[in-house]
C-alpha positions in Angstrom: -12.8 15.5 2.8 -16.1 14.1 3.2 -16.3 10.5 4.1 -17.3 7.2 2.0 -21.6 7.4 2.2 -22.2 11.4 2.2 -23.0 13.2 -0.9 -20.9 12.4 -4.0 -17.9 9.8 -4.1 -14.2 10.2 -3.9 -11.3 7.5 -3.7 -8.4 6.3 -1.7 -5.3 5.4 -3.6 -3.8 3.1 -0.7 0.0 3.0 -1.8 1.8 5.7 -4.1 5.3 7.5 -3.7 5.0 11.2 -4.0 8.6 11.9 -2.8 9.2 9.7 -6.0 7.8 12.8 -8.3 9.7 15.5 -9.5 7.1 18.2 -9.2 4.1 16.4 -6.4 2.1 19.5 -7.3 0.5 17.8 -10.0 -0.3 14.5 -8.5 -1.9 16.8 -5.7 -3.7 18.8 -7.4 -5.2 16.1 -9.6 -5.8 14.2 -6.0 -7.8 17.6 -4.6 -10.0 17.7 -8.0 -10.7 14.4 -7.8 -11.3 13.7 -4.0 -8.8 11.5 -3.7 -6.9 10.6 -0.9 -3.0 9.6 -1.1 -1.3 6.8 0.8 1.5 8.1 0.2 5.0 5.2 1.6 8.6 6.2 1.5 11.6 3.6 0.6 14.3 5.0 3.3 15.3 7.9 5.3 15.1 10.9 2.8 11.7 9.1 1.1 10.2 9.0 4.5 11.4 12.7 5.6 10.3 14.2 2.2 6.8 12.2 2.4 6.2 12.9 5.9 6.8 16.8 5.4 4.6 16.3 2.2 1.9 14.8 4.7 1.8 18.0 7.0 1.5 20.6 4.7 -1.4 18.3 3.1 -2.9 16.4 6.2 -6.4 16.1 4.7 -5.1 15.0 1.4 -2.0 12.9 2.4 -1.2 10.3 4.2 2.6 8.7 5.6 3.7 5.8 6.1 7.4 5.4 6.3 10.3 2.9 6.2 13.2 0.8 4.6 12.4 -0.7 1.5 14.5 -3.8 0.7 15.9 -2.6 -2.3 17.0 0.1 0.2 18.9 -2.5 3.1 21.7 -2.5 2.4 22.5 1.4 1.3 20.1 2.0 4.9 21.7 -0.6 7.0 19.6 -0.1 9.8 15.9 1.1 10.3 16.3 2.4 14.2 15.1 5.9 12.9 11.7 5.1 11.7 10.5 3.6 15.2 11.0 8.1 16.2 8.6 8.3 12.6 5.8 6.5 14.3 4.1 10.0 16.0 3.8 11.5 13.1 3.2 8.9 10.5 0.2 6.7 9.8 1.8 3.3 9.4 4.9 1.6 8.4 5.9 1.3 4.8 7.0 0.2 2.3 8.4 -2.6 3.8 9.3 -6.4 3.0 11.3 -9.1 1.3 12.4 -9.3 -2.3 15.5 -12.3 -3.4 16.2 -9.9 -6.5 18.2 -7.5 -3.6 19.8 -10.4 -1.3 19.3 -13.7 -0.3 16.1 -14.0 2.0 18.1 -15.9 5.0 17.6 -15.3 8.4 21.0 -13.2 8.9 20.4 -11.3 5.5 20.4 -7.5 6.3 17.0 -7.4 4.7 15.3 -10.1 6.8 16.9 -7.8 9.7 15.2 -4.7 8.9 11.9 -5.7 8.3 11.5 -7.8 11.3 12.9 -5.0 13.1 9.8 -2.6 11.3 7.6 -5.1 12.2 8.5 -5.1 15.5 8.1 -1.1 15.6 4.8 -1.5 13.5 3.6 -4.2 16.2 4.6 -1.9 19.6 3.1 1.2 18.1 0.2 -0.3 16.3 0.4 1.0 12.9 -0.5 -0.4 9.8 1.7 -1.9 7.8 2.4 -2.2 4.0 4.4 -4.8 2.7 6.3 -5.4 -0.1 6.4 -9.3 -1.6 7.8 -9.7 -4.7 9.5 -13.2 -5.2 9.0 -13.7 -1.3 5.2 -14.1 -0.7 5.4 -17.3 1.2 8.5 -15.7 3.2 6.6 -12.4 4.2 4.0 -14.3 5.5 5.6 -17.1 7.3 7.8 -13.7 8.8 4.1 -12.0 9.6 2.8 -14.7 11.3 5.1 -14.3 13.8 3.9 -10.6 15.4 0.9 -9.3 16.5 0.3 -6.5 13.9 -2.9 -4.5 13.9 -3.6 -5.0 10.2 -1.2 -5.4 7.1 -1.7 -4.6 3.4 -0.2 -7.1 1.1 1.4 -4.7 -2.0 1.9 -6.8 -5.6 1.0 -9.4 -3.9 1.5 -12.4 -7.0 1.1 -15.7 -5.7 -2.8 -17.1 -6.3 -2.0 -20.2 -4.6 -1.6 -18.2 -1.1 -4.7 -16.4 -1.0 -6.5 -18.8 1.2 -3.6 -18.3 3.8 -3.3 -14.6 2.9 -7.5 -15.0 3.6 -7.5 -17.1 6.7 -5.0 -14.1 8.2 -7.6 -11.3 7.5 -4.5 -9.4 5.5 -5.4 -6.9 2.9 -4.3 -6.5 -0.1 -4.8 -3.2 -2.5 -4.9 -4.3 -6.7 -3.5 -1.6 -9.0 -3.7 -0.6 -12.9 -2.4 -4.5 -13.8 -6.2 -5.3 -12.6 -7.0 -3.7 -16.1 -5.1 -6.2 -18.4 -4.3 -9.5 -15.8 -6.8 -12.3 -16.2 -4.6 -13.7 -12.7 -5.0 -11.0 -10.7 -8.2 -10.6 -11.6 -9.0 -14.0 -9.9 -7.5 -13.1 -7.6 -9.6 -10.1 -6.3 -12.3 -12.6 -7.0 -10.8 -14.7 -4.5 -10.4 -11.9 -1.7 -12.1 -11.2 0.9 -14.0 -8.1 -0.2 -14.2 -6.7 3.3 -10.1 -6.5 2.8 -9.3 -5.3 -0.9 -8.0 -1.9 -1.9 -6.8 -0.3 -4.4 -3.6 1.5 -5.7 -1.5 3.1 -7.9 2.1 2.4 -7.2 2.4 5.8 -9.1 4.3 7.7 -10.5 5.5 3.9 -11.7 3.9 3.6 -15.2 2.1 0.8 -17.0 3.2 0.0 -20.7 0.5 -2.2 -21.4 -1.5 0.8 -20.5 0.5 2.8 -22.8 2.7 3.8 -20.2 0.1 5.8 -18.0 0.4 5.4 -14.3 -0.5 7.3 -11.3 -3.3 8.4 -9.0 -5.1 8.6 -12.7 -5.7 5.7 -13.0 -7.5 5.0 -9.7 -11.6 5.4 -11.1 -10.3 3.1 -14.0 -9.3 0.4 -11.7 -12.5 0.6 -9.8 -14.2 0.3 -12.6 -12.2 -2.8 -13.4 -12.6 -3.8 -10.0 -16.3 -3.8 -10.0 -16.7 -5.7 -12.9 -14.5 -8.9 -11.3 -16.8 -8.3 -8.3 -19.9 -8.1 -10.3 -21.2 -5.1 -8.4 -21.8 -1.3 -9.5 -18.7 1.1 -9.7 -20.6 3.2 -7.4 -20.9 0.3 -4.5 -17.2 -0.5 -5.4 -16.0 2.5 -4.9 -17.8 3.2 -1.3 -16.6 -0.1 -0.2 -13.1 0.0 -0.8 -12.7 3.7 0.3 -14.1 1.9 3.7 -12.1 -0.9 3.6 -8.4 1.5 3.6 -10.1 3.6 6.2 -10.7 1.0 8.5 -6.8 -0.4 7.0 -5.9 3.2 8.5 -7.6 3.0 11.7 -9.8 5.9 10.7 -13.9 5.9 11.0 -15.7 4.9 7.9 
């Protein structure tokens, strides 16, 4: 896979779910025509297993990240097997807080398991993507409390937190909402450029995109993306392609 600044460009979609597909073939195979490289999270055990195998049978095309999705806690109850993961993974994730699964206290199973994976994140310094919907000023006050070697903010919603979000060097990857959402638009304005990415979330799909979603829609939100930035899709694309490799702790 050649690397952002030789000949020709390619992409990084910096958080998808290809055990979520019924056939991954196709989200591959569209990935390998379009030189683009999958971040590829799991939600819980089988997720991370099925991503994770996905991974080494694709390792130039794939990457894993694995972990216990809040939505997953309490079905999970405990996250012990993903510090084992780490060797073979490439970060922890998808990971974090969300009130619409349990109450975000500090005995809720939820609040348990991801400061656990951040604890496993934090000793094997991996990466870390987190999930924050409905608990953005909760995930960070929880993240300002390790020593992580970088973290990507996912659906990250709250404008009003970007400064802090900022001031912590976090990254944060924008998917196909970019296209139609005048908030996160500002948003991405508002970031650090050195830190934004960009994703699909796939196979979840968009209906005010008429309900397409995937790695698909990556070059599109580039495009997007470039226009918020007011720079060319071409520099766009090298420099967020740099910014998830240095997120991965690969050369750029």
């Amino acid at each position: 896979m050649p690397r952002s600044g030789e000949i020709g460009l390619h992409f990084i979609d910096s958080h998808m779910h290809l055990s979520d597909y019924p056939d991954p073939q196709e989200a591959l195979k569209f990935a390998s025509t379009a030189d683009i490289l999958l971040v590829s999270a799991g939600v819980g055990t089988d997720s991370s297993a099925r991503t994770l195998s996905i991974s080494d049978r694709n390792p130039s095309r794939v990457k894993a990240f694995v972990g216990v999705h809040p939505s997953e806690a309490e079905k999970e109850r405990t996250a012990s097997w993903v510090e084992g993961c780490l060797a073979g993974a490439s970060g922890v994730g998808e990971i974090g807080l969300d009130p619409k699964y349990s109450e975000l206290t500090g005995r809720s199973l939820q609040m348990e398991l991801f400061q656990e994976q951040l604890a496993f994140a934090e000793k094997a310094e991996k990466p870390v993507q987190v999930h924050s919907r409905g608990a953005e000023r909760e995930c960070l006050e929880v993240l300002a409390t390790f020593r992580l070697r970088a973290v990507q903010l996912h659906w990250f919603q709250k404008e009003e937190l970007v400064r802090i979000a900022n001031e912590k060097e976090y990254y944060v990857s924008f998917g196909p909402a970019l296209i139609v959402s005048k908030r996160l638009r500002r948003m991405a304005a508002a970031w650090e450029r050195g830190r934004i990415m960009v994703e699909s979330d796939g196979p979840v799909r968009f209906t005010l995109l008429g309900g397409a979603g995937g790695p698909w829609l990556i070059p599109s939100v580039v495009f997007k993306l470039a226009q918020v930035l007011g720079s060319s899709f071409e520099e766009t694309a090298r420099a967020v392609v740099n910014n998830s490799l240095t997120f991965l702790g690969e050369k750029a």
